[in-house]
C-alpha positions, 0 to 999 in steps of 0.5 A: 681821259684816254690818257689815263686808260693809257697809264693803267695795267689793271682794271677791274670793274664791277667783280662780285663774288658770292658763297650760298648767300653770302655776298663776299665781293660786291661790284668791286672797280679797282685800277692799278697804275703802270709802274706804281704801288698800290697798297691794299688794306681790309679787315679779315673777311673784307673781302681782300683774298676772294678778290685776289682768287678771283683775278687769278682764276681760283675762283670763278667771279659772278659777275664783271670783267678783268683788263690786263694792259687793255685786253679782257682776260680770264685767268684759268687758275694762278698758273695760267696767270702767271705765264700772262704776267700776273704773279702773287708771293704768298704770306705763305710761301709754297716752295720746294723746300728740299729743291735748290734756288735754280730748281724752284725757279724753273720748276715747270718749265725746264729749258732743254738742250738740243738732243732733249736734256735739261739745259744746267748751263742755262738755266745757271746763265739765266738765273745768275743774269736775273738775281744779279740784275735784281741786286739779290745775292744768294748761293743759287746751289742751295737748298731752299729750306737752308734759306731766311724767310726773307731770302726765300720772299727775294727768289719767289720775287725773282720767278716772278720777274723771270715770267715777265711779269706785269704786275705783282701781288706781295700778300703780307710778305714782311710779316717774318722779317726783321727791320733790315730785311724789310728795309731790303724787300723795299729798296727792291720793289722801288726798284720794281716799281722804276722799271714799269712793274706794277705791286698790289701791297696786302698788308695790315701795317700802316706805317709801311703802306704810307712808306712804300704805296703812291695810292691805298685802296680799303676794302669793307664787308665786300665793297671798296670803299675808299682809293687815294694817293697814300701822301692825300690821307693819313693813318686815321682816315685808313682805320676810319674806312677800314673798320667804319669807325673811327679809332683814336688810340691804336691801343686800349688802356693799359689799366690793370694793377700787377701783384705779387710774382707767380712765375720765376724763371732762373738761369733757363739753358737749352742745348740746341740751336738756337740755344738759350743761355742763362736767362732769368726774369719774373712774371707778376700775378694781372701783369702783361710781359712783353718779349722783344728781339729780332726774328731768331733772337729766341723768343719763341724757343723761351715760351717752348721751353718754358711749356715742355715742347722744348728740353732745358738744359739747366735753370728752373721755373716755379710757379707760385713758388713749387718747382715746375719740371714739364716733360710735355705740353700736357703737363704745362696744361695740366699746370694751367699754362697756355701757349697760342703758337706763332704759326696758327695754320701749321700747329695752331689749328684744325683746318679740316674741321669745324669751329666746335672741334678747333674750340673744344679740342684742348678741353674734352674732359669738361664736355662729357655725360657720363662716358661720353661726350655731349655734343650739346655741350661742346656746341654751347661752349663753341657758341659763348666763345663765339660770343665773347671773342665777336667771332665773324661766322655763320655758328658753331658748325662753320669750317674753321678754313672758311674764316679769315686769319683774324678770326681764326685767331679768335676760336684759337683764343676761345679754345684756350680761355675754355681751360682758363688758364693762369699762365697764358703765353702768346707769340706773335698773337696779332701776326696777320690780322686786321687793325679792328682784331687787332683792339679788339684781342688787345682789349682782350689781352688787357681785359685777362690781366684784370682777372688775374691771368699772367701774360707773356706775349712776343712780338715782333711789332715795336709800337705793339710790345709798347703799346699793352704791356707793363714790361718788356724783356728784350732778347738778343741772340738767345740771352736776354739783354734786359728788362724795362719798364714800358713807361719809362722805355722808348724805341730806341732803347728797345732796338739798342738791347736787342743788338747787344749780343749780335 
């Protein structure tokens, strides 16, 4: 037994965490191995970032005790914790955009020289020595926002080893990367992971905690309720405990019946980067139209375009066979189309504002008694919503920033299915979320489709797009390299017509 304590950097037995009265963390014991992967899986709201908070001092736990490399430790806030070699990378990264690599990675902490100057030689010594040993290559002059997603993740990796870091907590970080640059985050954390370095893995994606952690731990409703060696279980068990209840099909059926064409898009140009260039395709009345492509491909840029935030530059849209000119958002509103944005956090919601605000927003005209609104009214409508999504809160009045991801994504449906729209466009509408609200936005997806609503929906999760669509278009570089059939394509087919203009 005095061996095994050996082998652990982190220990932490019975943490408990509450908020008024409701108990978020409960009595948790979690162990991490020495130079291991330990992946970390939970629905939104199991309690995964409040005990993250917790470890890292930017919340105070109620009760139990944190071990780091056998000694008891209380972290003041994330800073104080990474300077004792506890480090977290963000899904979110917080970084000086406008700053160079260098300046980010000594933010803080600058080296001066001898009469009190910041030291520019060393600290270039120092950065190259570490991103060379890391095997990262990347112009360390630059400016971070000239940067990829996945190069940024690399230099926020590399501070962290800069501190000496013991153990490292990588919080959904191939949410925006392509196959090859997650291939890239991989190889680095086996590389980590051989020099003793120790990864906690937050991640909703199943196959990729079979293919990187040796152990998995499942958070539910606060409790930890399942740890094993990842190669001594398989994806059903891991669904199974995460949402306490077993789901045989990663995917509702995909049951609806597609009728005649209500969109038609011909020869869509854009003139700024990425531009788009001479695409055409159309979208059935009750038909689900996947967009696939590699991150950059243009996606998102054909559903801004095509809702008014982004100016053609040639082609046409009709709807229902009248030609669409949207200038504005508004206007593509008005128009009863839709679009749920791929940052939720950023352009998607209200954070400083209740669930009733972020529900009712885009459809205010419909709440008002005479010339003004009925609060009443916006409160009923928030409470139906909550409903029918099975929003996890407390009621209308809950802060929007109080809820997880999964359900942030919900009052973000709500707040658009309030318009009911015909033309609901959605990107990415699964990034981050848990695999319980997952089914449970797919069987919504599937169940609009049904009534009617025509859905275009990107993603960049391969078994998604073939798992609740009828078609797919796959784009490449900003053209569209093809149409398929769902049932009739597979994979391979899907990742050969998204390198075909590369």
């Amino acid at each position: 037994m005095a061996e095994d304590k050996k082998d652990i950097i982190l220990s932490i037995r019975g943490m408990s965490k509450s908020f008024g009265r409701n108990r978020v963390l409960d009595h948790i014991n979690l162990d991490v191995k020495k130079g291991s992967i330990m992946g970390l899986m939970g629905e939104n709201g199991a309690g995964k970032s409040t005990m993250m908070k917790c470890l890292f001092g930017t919340y105070q736990k109620d009760e139990g005790i944190i071990i780091l490399d056998g000694k008891e430790i209380n972290f003041s806030g994330p800073k104080d914790a990474l300077e004792n070699g506890v480090a977290m990378v963000h899904q979110e990264l917080n970084q000086c955009l406008e700053r160079s690599v260098i300046d980010n990675l000594f933010l803080g902490r600058y080296p001066r020289n001898s009469v009190g100057m910041i030291d520019e030689a060393r600290m270039k010594k120092e950065a190259s020595d570490l991103f060379r040993r890391l095997g990262i290559t990347v112009n360390l002059t630059k400016p971070m926002k000239s940067m990829s997603v996945s190069q940024r993740q690399m230099c926020e990796i590399a501070k962290a080893i800069s501190y000496n870091a013991k153990v490292i907590v990588l919080d959904e970080p191939t949410s925006s990367l392509t196959a090859p640059e997650v291939e890239k985050l991989f190889k680095m954390m086996r590389q980590l992971r051989s020099q003793g370095i120790s990864l906690i893995y937050i991640s909703h994606k199943m196959d990729e905690i079979f293919e990187i952690c040796d152990q998995v731990s499942v958070l539910r409703d606060g409790s930890l309720v399942m740890t094993k060696d990842s190669k001594d279980t398989d994806m059903n068990e891991l669904i199974s405990a995460m949402v306490g209840r077993s789901l045989d099909n990663r995917f509702p059926p995909v049951d609806n019946k597609p009728g005649d064409v209500v969109l038609s898009v011909e020869h869509l140009s854009t003139k700024y980067a990425p531009k788009l260039q001479d695409i055409t395709f159309d979208v059935k009345k009750g038909e689900i139209f996947g967009l696939y492509g590699l991150v950059g491909a243009g996606r998102t840029e054909l559903l801004e375009t095509i809702f008014g935030i982004r100016t053609r530059a040639a082609g046409r849209v009709y709807y229902n066979g009248k030609l669409m000119n949207f200038h504005s958002p508004k206007d593509a509103m008005d128009h009863g189309f839709a679009l749920i944005t791929e940052e939720r956090k950023a352009d998607g919601l209200f954070l400083k504002a209740d669930i009733t605000f972020n529900t009712t927003i885009a459809n205010m005209n419909q709440y008002k008694a005479g010339f003004v609104l009925s609060h009443d009214q916006m409160v009923r409508a928030t409470a139906e919503e909550i409903r029918v999504m099975h929003t996890k809160c407390m009621g209308p009045d809950d802060m929007i920033a109080n809820l997880s991801g999964g359900n942030q994504q919900k009052v973000i449906f709500g707040k658009w299915l309030e318009r009911s729209p015909n033309i609901f466009m959605m990107d990415d509408p699964t990034r981050g979320i848990d695999v319980g609200a997952k089914y449970e936005i797919y069987e919504l997806i599937i169940q609009m489709a049904k009534q009617g609503k025509s859905i275009i929906v990107v993603s960049s999760e391969m078994p998604e797009i073939l798992g609740i669509t009828n078609r797919i278009g796959v784009m490449s570089n900003g053209r569209l390299s093809g149409i398929v059939n769902t049932k009739e394509t597979n994979q391979e087919e899907l990742l050969r017509l998204s390198a075909k203009y590369l």
